[in-house]
MARBA-3410 file (N, C-alpha, C, O; in Angstrom, 1 decimal):
203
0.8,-1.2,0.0,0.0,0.0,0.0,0.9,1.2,0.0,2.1,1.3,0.2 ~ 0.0,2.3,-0.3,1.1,3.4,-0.6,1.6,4.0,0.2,0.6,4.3,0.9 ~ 2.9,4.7,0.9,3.4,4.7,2.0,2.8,6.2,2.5,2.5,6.3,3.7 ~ 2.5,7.4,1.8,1.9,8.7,2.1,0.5,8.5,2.5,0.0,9.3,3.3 ~ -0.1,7.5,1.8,-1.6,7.1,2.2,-1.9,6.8,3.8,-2.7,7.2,4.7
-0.3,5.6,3.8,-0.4,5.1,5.5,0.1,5.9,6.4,-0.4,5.6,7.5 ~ 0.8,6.7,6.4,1.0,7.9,6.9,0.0,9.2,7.5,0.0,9.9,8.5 ~ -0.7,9.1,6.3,-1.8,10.8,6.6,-2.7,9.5,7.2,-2.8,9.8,8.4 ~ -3.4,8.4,7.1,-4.4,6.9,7.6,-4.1,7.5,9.3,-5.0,7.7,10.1 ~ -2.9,7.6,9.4,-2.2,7.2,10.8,-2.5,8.8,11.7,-2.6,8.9,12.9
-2.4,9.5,10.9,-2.6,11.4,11.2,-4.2,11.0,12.1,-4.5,11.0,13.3 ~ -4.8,10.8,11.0,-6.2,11.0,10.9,-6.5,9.5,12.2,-7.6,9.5,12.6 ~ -5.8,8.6,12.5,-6.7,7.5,13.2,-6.2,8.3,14.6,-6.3,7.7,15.6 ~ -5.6,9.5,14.7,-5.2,9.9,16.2,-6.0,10.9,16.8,-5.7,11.5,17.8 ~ -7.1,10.9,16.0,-8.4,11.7,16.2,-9.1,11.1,16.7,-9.4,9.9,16.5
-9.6,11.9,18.0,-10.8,11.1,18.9,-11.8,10.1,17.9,-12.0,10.5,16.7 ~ -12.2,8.9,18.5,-13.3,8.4,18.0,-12.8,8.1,16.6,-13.9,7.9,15.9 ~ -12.0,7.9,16.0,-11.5,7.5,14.5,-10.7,6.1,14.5,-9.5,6.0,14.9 ~ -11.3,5.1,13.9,-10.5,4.2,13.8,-10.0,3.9,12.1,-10.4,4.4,11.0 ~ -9.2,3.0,12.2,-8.2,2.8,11.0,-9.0,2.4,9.7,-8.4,2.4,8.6
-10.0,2.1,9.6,-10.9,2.3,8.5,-12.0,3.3,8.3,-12.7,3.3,7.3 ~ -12.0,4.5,9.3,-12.7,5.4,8.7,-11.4,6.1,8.2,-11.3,6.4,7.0 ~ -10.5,6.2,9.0,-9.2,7.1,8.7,-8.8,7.1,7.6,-8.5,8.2,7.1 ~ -8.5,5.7,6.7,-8.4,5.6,5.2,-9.4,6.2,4.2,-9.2,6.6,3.1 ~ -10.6,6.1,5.0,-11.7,6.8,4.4,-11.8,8.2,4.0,-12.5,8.6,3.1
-10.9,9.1,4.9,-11.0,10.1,5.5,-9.2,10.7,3.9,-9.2,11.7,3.2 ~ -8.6,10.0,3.9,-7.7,10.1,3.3,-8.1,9.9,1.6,-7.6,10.5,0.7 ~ -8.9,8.9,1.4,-9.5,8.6,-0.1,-10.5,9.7,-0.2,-10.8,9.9,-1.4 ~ -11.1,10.5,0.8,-11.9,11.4,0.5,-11.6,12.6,-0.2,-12.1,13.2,-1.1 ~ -9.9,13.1,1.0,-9.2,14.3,0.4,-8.4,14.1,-1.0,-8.1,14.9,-1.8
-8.3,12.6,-0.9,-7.8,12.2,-3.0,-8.8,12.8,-4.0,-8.5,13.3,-5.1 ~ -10.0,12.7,-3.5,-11.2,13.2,-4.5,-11.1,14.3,-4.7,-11.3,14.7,-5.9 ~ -10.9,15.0,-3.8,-11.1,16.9,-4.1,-9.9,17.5,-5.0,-8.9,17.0,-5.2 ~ -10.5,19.0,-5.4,-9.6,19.9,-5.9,-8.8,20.2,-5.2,-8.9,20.0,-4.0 ~ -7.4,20.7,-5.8,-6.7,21.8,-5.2,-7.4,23.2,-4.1,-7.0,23.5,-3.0
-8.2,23.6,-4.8,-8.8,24.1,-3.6,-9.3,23.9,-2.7,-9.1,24.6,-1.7 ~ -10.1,22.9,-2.8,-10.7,22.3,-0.9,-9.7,21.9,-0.5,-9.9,21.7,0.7 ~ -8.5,21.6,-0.8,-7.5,20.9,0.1,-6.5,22.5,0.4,-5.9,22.7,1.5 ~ -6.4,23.2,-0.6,-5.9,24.7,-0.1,-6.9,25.4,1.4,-6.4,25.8,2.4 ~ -8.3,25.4,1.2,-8.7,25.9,1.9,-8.8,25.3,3.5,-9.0,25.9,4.6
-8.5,23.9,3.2,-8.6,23.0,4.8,-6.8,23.0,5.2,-6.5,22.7,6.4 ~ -6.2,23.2,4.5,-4.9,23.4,4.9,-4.8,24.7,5.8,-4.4,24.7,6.9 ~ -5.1,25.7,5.0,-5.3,27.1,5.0,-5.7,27.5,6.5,-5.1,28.3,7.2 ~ -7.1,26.7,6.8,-8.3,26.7,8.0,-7.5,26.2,9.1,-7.8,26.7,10.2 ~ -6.5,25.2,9.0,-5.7,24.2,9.9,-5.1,25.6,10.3,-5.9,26.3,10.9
-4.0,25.9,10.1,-3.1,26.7,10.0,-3.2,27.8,10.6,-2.6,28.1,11.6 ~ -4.5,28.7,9.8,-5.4,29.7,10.5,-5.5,29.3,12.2,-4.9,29.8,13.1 ~ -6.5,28.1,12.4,-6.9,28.1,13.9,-5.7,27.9,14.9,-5.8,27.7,16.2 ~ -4.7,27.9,14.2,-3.6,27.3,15.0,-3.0,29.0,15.8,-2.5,29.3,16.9 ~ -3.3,29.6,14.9,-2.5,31.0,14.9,-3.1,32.0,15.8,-2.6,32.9,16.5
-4.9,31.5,15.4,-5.6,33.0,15.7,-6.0,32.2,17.2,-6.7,32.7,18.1 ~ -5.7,31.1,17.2,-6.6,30.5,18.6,-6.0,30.2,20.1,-5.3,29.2,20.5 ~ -6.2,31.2,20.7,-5.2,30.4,22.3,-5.8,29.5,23.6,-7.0,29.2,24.0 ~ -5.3,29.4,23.8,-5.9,28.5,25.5,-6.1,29.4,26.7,-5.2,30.3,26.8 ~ -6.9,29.2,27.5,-7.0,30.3,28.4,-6.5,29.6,29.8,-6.9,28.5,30.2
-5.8,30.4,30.5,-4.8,29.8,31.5,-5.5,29.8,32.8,-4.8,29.8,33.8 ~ -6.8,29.8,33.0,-7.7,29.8,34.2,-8.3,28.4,33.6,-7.7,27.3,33.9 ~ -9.2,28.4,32.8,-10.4,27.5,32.7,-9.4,26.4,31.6,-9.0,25.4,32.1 ~ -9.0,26.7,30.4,-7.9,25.8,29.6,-9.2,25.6,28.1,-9.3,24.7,27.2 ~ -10.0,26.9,28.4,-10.6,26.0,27.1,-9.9,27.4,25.7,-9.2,28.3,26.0
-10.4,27.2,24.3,-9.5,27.3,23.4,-10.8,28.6,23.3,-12.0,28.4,23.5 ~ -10.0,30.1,22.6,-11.0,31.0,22.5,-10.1,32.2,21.6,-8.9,32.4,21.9 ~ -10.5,32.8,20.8,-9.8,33.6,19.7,-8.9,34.5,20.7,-9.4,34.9,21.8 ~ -7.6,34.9,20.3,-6.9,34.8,20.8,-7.2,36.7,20.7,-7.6,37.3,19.7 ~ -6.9,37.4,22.2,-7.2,38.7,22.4,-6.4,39.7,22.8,-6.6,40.9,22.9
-5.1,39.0,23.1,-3.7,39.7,24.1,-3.8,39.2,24.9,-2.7,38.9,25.3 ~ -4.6,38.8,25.5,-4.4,38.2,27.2,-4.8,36.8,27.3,-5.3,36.0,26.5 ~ -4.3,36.7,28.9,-3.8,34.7,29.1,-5.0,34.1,29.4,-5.3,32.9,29.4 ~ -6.0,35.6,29.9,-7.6,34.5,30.3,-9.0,35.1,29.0,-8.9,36.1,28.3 ~ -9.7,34.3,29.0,-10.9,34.2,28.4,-11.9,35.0,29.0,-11.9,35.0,30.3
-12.8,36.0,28.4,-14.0,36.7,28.3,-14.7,36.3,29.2,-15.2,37.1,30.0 ~ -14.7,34.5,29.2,-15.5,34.0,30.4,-15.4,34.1,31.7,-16.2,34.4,32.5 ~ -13.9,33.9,31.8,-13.3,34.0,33.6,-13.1,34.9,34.0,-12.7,35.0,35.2 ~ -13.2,36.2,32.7,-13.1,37.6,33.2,-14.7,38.2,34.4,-15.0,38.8,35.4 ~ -15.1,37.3,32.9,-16.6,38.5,33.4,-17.4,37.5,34.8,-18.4,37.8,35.5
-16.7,36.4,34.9,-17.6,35.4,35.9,-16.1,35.8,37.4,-16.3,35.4,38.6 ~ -15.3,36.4,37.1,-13.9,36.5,38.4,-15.1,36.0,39.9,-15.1,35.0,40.6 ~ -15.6,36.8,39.9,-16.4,37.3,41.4,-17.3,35.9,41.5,-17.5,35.7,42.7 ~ -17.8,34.8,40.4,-18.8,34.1,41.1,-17.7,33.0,42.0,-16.5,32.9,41.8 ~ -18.8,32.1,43.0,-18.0,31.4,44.0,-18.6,30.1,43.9,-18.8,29.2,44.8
-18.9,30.0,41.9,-19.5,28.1,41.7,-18.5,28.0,40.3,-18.7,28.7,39.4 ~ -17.8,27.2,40.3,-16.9,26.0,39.5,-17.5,25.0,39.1,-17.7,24.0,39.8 ~ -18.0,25.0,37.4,-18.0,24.0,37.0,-17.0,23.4,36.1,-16.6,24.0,35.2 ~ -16.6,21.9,36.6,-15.7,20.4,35.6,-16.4,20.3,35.0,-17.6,20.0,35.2 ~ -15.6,20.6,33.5,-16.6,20.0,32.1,-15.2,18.8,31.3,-14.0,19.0,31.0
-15.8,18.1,31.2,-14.7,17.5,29.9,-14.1,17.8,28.9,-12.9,17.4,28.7 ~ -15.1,19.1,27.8,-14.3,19.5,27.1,-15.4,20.4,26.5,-16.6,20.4,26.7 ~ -14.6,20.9,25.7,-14.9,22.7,25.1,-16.0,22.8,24.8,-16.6,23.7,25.4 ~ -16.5,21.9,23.8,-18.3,21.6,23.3,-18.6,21.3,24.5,-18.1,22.3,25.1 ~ -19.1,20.6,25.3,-19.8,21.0,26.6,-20.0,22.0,27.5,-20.9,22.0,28.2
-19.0,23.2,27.5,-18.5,24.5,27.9,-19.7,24.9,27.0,-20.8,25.3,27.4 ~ -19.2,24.7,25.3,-20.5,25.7,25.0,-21.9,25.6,24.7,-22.6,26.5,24.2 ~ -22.4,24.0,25.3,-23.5,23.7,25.5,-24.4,23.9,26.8,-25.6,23.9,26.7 ~ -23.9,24.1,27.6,-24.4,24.6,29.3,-24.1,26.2,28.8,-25.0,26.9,29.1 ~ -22.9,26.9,28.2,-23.2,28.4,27.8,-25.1,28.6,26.8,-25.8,29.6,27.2
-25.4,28.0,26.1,-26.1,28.7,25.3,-27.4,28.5,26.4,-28.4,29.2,26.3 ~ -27.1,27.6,27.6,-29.0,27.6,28.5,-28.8,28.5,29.1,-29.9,29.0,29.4 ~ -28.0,29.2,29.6,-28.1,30.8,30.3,-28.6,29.9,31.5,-29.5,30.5,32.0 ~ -28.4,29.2,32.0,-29.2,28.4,33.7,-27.7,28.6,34.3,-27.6,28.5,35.5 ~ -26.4,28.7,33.7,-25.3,28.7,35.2,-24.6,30.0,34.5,-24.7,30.2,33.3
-24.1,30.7,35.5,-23.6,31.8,35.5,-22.0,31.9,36.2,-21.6,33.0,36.4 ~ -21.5,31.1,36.5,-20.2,30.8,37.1,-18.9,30.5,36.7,-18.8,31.0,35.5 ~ -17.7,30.0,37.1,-17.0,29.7,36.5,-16.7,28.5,35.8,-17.4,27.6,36.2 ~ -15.8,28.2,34.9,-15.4,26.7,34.0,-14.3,26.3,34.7,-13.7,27.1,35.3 ~ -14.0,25.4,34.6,-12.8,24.4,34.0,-12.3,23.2,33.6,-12.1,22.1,34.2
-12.2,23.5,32.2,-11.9,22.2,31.3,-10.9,21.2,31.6,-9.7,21.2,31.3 ~ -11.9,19.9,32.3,-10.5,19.2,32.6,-10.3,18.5,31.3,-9.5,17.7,31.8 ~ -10.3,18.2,30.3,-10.0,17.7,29.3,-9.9,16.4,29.0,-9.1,16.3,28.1 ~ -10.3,15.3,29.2,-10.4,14.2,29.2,-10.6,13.2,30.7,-10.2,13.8,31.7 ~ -11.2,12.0,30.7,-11.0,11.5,31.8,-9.8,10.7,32.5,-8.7,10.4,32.2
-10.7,10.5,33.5,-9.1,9.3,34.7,-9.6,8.2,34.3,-10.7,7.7,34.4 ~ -8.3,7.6,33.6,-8.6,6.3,33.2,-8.3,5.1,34.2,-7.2,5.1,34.8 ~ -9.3,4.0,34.3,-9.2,3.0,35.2,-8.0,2.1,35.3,-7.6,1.3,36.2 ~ -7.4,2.3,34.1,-6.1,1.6,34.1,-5.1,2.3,34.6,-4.9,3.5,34.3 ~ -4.6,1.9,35.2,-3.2,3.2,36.0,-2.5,3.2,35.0,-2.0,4.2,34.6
-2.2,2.0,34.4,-1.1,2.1,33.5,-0.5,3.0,32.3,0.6,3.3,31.8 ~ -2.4,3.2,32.0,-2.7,4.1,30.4,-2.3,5.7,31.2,-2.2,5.9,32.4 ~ -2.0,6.5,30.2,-1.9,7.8,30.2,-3.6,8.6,30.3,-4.5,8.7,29.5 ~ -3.5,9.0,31.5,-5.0,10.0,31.6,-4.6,11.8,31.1,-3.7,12.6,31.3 ~ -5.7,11.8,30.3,-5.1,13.3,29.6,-5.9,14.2,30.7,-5.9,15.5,30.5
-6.8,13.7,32.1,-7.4,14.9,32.8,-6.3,15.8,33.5,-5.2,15.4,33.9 ~ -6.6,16.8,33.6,-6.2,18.1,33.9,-6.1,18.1,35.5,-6.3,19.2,36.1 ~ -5.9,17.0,36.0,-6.2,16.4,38.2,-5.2,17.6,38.6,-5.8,18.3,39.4 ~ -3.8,18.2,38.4,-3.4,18.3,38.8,-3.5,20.3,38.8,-3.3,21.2,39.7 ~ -3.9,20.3,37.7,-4.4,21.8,37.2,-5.3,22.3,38.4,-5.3,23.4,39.0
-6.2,21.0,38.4,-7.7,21.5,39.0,-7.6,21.6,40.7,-8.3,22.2,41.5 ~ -6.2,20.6,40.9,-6.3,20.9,42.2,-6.0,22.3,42.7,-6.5,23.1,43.5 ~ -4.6,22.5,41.8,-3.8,24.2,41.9,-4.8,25.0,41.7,-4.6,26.1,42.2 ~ -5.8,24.9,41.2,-7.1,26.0,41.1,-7.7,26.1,41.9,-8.1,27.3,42.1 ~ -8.1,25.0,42.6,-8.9,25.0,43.7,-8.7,25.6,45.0,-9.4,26.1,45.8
-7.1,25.3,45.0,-6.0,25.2,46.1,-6.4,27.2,46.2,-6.8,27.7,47.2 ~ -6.1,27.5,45.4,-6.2,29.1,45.0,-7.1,29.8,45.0,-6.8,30.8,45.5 ~ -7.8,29.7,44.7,-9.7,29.8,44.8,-10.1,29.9,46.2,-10.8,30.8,46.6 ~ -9.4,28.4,47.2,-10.4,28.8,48.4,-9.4,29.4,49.1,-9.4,29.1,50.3 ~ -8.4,30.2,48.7,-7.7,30.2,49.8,-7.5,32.2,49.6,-7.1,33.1,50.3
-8.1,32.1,48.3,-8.5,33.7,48.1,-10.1,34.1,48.1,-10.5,35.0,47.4 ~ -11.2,32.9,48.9,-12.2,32.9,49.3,-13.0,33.5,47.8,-13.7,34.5,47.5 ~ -12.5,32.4,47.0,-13.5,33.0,45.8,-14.2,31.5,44.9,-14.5,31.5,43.7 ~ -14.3,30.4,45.9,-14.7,29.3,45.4,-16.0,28.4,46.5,-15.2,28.3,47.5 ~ -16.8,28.1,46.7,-17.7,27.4,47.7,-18.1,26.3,47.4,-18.3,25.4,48.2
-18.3,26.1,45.9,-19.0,25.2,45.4,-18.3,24.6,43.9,-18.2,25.3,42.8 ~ -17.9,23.2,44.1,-17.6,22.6,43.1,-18.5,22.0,42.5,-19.0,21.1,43.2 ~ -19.1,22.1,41.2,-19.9,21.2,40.3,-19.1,20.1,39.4,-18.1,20.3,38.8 ~ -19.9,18.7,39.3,-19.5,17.8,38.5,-20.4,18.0,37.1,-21.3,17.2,37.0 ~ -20.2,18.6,36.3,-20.8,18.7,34.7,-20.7,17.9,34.1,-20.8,18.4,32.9
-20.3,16.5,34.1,-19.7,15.6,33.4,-20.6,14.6,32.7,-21.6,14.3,33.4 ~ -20.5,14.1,31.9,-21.5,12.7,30.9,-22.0,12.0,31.9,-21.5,12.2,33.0 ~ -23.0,11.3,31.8,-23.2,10.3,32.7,-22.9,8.7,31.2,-23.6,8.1,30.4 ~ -21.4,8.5,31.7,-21.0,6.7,31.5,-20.2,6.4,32.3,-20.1,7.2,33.2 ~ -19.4,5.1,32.4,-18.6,5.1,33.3,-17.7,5.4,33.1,-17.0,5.2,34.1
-16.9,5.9,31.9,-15.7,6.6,32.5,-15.7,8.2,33.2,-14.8,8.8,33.8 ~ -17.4,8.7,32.7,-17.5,10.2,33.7,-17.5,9.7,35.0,-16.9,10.3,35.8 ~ -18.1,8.7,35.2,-18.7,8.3,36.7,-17.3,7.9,37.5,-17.1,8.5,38.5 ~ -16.6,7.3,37.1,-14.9,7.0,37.7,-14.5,8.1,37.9,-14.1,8.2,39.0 ~ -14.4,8.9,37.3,-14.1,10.3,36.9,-14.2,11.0,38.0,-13.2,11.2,38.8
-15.6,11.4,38.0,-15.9,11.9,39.3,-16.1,11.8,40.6,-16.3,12.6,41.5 ~ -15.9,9.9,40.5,-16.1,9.5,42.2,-14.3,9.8,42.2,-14.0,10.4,43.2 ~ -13.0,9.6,41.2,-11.8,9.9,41.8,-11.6,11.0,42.2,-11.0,11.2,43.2 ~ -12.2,12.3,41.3,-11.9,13.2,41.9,-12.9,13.8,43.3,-12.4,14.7,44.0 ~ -13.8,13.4,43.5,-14.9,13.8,44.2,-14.2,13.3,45.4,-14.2,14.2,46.2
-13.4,12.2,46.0,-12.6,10.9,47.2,-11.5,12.2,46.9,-11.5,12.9,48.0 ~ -10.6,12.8,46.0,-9.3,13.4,46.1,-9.5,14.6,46.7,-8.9,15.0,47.7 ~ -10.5,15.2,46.1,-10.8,16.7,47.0,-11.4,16.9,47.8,-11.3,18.0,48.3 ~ -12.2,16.0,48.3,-13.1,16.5,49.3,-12.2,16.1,50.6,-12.5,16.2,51.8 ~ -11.4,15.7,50.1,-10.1,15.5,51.8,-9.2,16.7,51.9,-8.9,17.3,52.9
-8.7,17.0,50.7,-8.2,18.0,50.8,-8.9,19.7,51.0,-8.4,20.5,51.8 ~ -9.8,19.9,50.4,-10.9,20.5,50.6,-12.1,20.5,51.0,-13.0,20.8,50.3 ~ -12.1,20.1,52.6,-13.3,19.7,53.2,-13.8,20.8,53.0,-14.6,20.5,52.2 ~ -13.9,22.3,53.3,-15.3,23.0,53.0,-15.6,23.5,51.6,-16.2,24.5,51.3 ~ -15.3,22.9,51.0,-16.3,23.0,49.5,-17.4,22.5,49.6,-17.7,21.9,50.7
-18.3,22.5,48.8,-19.5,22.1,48.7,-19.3,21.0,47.3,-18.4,21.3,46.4 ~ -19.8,20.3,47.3,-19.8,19.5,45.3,-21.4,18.9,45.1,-22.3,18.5,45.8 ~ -21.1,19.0,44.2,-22.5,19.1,43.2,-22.5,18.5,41.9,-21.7,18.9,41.1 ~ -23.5,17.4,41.5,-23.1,16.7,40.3,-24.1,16.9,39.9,-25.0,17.0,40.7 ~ -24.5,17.0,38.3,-25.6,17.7,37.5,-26.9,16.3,38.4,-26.6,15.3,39.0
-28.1,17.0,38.1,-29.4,15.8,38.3,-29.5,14.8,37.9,-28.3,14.4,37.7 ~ -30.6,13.9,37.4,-31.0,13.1,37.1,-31.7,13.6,35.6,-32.5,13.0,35.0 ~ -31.4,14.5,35.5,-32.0,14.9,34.1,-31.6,14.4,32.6,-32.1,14.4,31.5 ~ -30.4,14.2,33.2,-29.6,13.3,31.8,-29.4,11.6,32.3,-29.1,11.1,33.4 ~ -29.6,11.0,30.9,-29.8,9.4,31.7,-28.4,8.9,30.9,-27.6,9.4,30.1
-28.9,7.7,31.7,-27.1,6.4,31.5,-26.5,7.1,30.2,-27.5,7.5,29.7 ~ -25.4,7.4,29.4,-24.5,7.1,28.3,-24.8,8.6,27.6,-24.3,8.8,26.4 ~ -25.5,9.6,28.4,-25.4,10.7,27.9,-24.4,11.6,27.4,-23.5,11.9,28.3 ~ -24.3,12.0,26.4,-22.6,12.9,25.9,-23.2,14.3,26.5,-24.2,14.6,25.8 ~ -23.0,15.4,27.5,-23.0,16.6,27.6,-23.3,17.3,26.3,-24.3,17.9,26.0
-22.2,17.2,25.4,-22.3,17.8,24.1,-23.5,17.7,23.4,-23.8,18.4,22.4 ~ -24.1,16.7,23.8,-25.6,16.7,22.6,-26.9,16.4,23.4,-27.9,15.8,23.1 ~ -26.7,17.1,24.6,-27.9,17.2,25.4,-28.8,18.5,24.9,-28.4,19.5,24.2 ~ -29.8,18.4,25.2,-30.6,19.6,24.2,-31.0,20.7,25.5,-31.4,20.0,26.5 ~ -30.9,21.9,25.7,-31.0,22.6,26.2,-32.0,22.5,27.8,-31.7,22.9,28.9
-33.0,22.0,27.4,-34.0,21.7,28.5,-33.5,20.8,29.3,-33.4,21.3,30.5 ~ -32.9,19.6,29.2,-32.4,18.7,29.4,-31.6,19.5,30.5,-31.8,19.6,31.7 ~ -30.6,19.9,29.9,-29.3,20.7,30.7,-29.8,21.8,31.6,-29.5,22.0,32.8 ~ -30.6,22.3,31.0,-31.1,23.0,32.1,-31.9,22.6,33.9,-31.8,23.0,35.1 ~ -32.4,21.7,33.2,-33.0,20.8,34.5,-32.3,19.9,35.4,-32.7,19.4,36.5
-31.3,19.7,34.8,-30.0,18.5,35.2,-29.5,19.6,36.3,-29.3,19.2,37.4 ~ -29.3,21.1,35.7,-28.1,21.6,36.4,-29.7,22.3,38.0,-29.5,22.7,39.1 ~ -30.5,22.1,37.4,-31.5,23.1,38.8,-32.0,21.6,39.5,-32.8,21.5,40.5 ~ -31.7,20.6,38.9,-31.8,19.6,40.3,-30.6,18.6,40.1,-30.6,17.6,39.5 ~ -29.1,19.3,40.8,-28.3,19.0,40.6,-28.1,18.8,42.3,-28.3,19.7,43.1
-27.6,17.4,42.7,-27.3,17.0,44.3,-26.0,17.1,44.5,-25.0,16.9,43.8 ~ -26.3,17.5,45.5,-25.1,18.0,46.1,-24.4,16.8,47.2,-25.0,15.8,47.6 ~ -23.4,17.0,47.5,-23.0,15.4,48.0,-22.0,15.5,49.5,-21.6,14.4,50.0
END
């Protein structure tokens, strides 16, 4: 097989959720196209790479403005509720219900059950934040915003057993019962999320 084919195959299977047969798929697709669609997605790569930064409070990705924090953690500084989201699309799915008004933080993937595997969550970020937060009396309440499967559920009982020892007066809070078994955050529909987060138990 052709060796540039298995190459860009290999690019493309390092993409969440992509395995080695859509990835080739994904590769015979861009063979189809013009020069231009492949100018313009090169072009788009490139672009978001440049104009896009990470924001050094919450960690989620936001057009890039001069400064190290985001619009969000500016205008939310003062609230004293923290929500853990997994990742960016869920940040801007609980943004569009207008039901929480507080702060983010993107832990970015979960804790995986295998000690062995590499966990891409952000445990160590989240604690330095927290650590910081209550200790400049600007945090009370931790929310769990997370999927309901089990690797959110591992997730959150590890972190939920890590901090609450270290941080006995917080408060923690995991969305309701409004989202059921195998729910992705990302494609809950607004009612849903909204009701999850106003009968959200606190623990």
């Amino acid at each position: 097989m052709n060796n540039r084919i298995d190459k860009l195959a290999q690019l493309f299977e390092s993409f969440p959720g992509i395995g080695k047969r859509q990835a080739r798929r994904f590769v015979y697709f861009l063979l189809h196209k013009d020069n231009g669609y492949i100018h313009d997605l090169t072009t788009g790569i490139i672009n978001v790479k440049s104009e896009i930064d990470q924001c050094h409070e919450c960690y989620r990705f936001f057009t890039k403005t001069g400064k190290d924090v985001c619009d969000t953690c500016i205008n939310h500084e003062h609230s004293n509720q923290l929500m853990v989201v997994e990742k960016d699309a869920d940040f801007e799915n609980i943004e569009k219900t207008k039901v929480y008004d507080g702060k983010y933080f993107i832990l970015g993937g979960f804790i995986n059950p295998n000690e062995k595997k590499r966990s891409f969550a952000r445990t160590e970020q989240l604690i330095h934040r927290i650590k910081r937060d209550t200790q400049n009396g600007k945090i009370s309440e931790l929310i769990f915003g997370l999927s309901v499967s089990p690797e959110a559920e591992h997730t959150r009982i590890r972190l939920y057993t890590m901090l609450r020892e270290k941080f006995p007066e917080l408060i923690f809070s995991t969305l309701g019962r409004g989202l059921s078994t195998g729910t992705e955050l990302e494609y809950s529909d607004m009612e849903t999320l909204k009701h999850a987060f106003n009968s959200r138990i606190t623990q």
